[in-house]
N, CA, C and O atoms as a GROMACS GRO file, in nm:
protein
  196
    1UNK      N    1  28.016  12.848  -8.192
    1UNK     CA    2  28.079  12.736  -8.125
    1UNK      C    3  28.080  12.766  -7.975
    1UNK      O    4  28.129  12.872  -7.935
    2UNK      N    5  28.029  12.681  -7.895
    2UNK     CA    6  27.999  12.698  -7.742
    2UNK      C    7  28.084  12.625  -7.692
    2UNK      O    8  28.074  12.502  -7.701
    3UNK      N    9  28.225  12.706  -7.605
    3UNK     CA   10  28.299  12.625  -7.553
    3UNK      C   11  28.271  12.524  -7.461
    3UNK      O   12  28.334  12.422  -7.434
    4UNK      N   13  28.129  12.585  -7.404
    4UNK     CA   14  28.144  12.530  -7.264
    4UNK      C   15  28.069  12.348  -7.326
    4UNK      O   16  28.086  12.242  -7.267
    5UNK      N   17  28.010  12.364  -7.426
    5UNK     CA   18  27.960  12.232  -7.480
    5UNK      C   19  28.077  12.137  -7.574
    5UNK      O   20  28.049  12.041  -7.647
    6UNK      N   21  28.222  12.198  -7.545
    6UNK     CA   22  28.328  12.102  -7.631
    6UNK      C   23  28.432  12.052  -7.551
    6UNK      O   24  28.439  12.094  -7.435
    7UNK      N   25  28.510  11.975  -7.589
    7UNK     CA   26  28.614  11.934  -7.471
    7UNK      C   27  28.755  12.050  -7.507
    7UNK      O   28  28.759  12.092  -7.622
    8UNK      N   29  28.813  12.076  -7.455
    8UNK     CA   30  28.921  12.175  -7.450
    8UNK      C   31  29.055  12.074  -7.546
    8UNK      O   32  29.038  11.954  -7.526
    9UNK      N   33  29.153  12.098  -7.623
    9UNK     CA   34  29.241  12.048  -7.657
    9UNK      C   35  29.371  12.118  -7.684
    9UNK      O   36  29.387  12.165  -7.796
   10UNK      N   37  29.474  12.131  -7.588
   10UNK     CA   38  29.623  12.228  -7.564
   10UNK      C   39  29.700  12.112  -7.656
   10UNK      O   40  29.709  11.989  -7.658
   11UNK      N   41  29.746  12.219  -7.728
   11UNK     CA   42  29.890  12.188  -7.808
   11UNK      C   43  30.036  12.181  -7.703
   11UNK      O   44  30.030  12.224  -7.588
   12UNK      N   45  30.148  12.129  -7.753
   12UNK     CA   46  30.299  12.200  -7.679
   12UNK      C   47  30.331  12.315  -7.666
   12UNK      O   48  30.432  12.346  -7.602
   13UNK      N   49  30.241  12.414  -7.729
   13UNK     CA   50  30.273  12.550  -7.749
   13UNK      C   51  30.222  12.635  -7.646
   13UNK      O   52  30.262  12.748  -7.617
   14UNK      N   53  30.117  12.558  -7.585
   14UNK     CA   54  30.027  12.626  -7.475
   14UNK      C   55  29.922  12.690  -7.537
   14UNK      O   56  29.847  12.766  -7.476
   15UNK      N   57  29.910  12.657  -7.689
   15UNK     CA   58  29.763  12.695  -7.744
   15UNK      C   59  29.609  12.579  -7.727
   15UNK      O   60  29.613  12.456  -7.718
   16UNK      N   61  29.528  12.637  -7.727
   16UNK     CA   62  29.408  12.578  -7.691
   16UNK      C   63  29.265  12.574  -7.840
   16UNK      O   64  29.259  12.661  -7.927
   17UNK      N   65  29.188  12.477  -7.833
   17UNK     CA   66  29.140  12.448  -7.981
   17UNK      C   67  29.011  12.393  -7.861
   17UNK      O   68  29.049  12.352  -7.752
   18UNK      N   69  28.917  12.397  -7.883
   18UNK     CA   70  28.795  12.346  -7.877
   18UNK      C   71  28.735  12.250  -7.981
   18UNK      O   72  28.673  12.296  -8.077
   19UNK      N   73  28.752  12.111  -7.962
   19UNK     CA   74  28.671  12.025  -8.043
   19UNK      C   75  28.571  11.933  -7.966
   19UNK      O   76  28.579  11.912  -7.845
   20UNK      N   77  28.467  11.872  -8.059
   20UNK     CA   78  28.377  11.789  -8.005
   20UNK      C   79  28.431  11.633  -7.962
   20UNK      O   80  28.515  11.565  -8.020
   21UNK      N   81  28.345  11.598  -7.829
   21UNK     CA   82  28.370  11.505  -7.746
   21UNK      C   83  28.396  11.396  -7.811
   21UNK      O   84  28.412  11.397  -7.933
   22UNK      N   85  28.406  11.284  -7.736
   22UNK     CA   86  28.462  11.160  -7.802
   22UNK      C   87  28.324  11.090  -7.881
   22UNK      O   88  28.318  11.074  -8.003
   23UNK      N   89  28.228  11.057  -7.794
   23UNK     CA   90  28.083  11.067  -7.884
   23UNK      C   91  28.060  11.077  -8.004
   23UNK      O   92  28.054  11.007  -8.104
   24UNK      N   93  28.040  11.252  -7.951
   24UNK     CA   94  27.994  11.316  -8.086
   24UNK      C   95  28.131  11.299  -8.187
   24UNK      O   96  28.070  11.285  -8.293
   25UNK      N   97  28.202  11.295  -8.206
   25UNK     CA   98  28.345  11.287  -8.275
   25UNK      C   99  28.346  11.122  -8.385
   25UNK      O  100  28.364  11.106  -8.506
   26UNK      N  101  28.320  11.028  -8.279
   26UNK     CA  102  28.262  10.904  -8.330
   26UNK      C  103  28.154  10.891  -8.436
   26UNK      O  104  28.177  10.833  -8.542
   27UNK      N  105  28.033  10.946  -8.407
   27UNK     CA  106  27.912  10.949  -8.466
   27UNK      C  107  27.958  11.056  -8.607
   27UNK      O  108  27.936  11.014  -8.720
   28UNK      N  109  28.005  11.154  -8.592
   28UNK     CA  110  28.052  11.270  -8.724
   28UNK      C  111  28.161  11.172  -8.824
   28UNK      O  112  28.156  11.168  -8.947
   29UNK      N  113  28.264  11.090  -8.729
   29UNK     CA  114  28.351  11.008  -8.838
   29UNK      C  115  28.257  10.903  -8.879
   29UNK      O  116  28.265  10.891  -9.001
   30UNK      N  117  28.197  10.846  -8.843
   30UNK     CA  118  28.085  10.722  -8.945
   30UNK      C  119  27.982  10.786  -9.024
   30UNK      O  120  27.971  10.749  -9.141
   31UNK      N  121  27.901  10.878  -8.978
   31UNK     CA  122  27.859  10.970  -9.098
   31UNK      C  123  27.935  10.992  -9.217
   31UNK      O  124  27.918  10.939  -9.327
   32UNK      N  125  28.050  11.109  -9.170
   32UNK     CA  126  28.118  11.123  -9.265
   32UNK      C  127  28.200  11.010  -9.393
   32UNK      O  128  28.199  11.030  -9.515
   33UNK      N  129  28.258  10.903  -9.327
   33UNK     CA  130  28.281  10.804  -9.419
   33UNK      C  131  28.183  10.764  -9.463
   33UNK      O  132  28.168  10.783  -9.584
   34UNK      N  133  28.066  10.687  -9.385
   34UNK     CA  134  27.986  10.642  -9.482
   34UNK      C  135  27.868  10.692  -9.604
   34UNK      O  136  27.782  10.626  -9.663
   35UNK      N  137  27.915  10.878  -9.614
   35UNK     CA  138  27.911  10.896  -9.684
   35UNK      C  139  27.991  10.950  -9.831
   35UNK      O  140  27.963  10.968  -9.950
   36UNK      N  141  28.101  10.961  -9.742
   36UNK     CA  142  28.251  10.950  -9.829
   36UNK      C  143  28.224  10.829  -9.928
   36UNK      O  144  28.257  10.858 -10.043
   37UNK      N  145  28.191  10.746  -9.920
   37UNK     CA  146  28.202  10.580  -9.973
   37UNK      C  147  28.102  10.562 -10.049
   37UNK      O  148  28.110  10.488 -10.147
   38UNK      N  149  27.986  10.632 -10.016
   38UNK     CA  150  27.862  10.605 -10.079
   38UNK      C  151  27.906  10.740 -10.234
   38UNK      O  152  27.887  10.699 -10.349
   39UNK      N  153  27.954  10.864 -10.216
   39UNK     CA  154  27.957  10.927 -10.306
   39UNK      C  155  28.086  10.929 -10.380
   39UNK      O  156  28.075  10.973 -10.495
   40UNK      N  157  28.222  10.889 -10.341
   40UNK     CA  158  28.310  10.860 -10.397
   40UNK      C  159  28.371  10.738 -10.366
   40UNK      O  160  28.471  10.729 -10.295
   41UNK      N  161  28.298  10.621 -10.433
   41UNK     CA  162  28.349  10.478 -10.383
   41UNK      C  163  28.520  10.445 -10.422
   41UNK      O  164  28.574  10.348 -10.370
   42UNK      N  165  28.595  10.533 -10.517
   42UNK     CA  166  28.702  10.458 -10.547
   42UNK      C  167  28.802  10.561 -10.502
   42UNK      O  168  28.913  10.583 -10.550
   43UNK      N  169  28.728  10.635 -10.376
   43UNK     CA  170  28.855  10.750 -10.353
   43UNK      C  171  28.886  10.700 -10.172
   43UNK      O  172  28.802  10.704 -10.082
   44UNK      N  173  28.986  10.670 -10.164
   44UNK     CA  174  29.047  10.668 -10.011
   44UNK      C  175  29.033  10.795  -9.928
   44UNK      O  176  29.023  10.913  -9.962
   45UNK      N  177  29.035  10.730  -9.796
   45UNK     CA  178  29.051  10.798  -9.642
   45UNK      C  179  29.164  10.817  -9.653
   45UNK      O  180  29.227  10.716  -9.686
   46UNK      N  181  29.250  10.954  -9.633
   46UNK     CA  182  29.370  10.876  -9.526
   46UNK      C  183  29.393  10.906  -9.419
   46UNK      O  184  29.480  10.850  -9.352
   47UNK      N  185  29.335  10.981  -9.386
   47UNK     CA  186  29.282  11.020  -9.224
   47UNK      C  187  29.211  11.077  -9.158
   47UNK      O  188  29.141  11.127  -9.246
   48UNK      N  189  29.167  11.113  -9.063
   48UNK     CA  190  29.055  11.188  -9.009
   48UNK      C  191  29.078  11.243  -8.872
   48UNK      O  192  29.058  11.169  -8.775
   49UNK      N  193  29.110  11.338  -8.860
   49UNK     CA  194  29.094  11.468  -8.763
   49UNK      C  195  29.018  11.514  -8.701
   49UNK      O  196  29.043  11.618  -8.639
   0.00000   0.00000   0.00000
């Protein structure tokens, strides 16, 4: 994981998490559901992180 290619994300705690940009973040959640849906059609989202 290459920090310098993720956006930085601080908690209240003053801890720090590296996740992907708003973009790429977008494009991984429509992948991911639409294949959530395609292989388990009668199972719910209930959120995504």
């Amino acid at each position: 994981m290459d920090e310098q290619s993720r956006a930085a994300k601080r908690n209240k705690f003053g801890g720090t998490k590296y996740v992907y940009r708003p973009d790429e973040m977008k494009a991984l959640r429509s992948f991911f559901y639409t294949e959530w849906q395609h292989r388990f059609p009668d199972a719910p989202i209930l959120y995504w992180t």
